[in-house]
C-alpha positions as CSV (number, residue, x, y, z in Angstrom):
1,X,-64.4,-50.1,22.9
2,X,-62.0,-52.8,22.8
3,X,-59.0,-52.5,20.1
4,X,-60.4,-55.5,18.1
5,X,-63.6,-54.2,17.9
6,X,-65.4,-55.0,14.5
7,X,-65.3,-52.2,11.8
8,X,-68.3,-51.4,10.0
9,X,-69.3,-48.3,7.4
10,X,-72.4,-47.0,7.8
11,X,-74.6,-44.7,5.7
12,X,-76.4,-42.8,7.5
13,X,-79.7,-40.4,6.0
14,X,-79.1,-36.6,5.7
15,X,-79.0,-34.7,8.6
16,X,-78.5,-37.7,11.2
17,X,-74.6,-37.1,11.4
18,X,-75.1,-34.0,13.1
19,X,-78.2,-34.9,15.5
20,X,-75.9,-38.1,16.7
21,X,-73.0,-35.5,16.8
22,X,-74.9,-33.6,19.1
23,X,-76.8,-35.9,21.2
24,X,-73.3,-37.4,22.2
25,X,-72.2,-34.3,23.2
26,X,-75.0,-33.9,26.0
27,X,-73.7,-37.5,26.8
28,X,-69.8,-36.4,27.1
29,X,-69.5,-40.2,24.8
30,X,-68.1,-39.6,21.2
31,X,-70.2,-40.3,18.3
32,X,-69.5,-43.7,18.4
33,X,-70.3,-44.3,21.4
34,X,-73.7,-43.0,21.2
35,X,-74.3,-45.0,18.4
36,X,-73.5,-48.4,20.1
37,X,-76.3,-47.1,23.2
38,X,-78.2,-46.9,21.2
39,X,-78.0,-50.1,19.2
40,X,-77.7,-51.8,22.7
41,X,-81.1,-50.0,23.8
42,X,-82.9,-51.0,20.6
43,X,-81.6,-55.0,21.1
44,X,-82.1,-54.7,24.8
45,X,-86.3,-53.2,23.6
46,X,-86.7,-56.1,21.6
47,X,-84.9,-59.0,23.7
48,X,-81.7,-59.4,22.2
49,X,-79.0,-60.3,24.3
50,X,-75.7,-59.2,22.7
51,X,-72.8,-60.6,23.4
52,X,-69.7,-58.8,25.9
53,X,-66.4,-58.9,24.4
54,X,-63.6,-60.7,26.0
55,X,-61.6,-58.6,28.3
């Protein structure tokens, strides 16, 4: 993730902190990580091209 990555708080419902936590440990990613996968393969599902950071 680059250093000047956006920041963003998110609330997420009971019990999902530690299903994320877990499924990004079968990964090896941190919880981030999984989180942004899984954004990306939600956008990529409907279409949405997201844009790459600049190196």
């Amino acid at each position: 993730m680059h250093k000047n990555a956006d920041r963003f708080i998110i609330r997420l419902p009971d019990g999902w902190r530690d299903t994320i936590k877990m499924e990004a440990a079968k990964s090896h990613r941190t919880m981030n990580a999984e989180i942004i996968a899984a954004i990306e393969t939600a956008m990529r599902i409907k279409g949405v091209q997201l844009e790459q950071p600049n190196p």
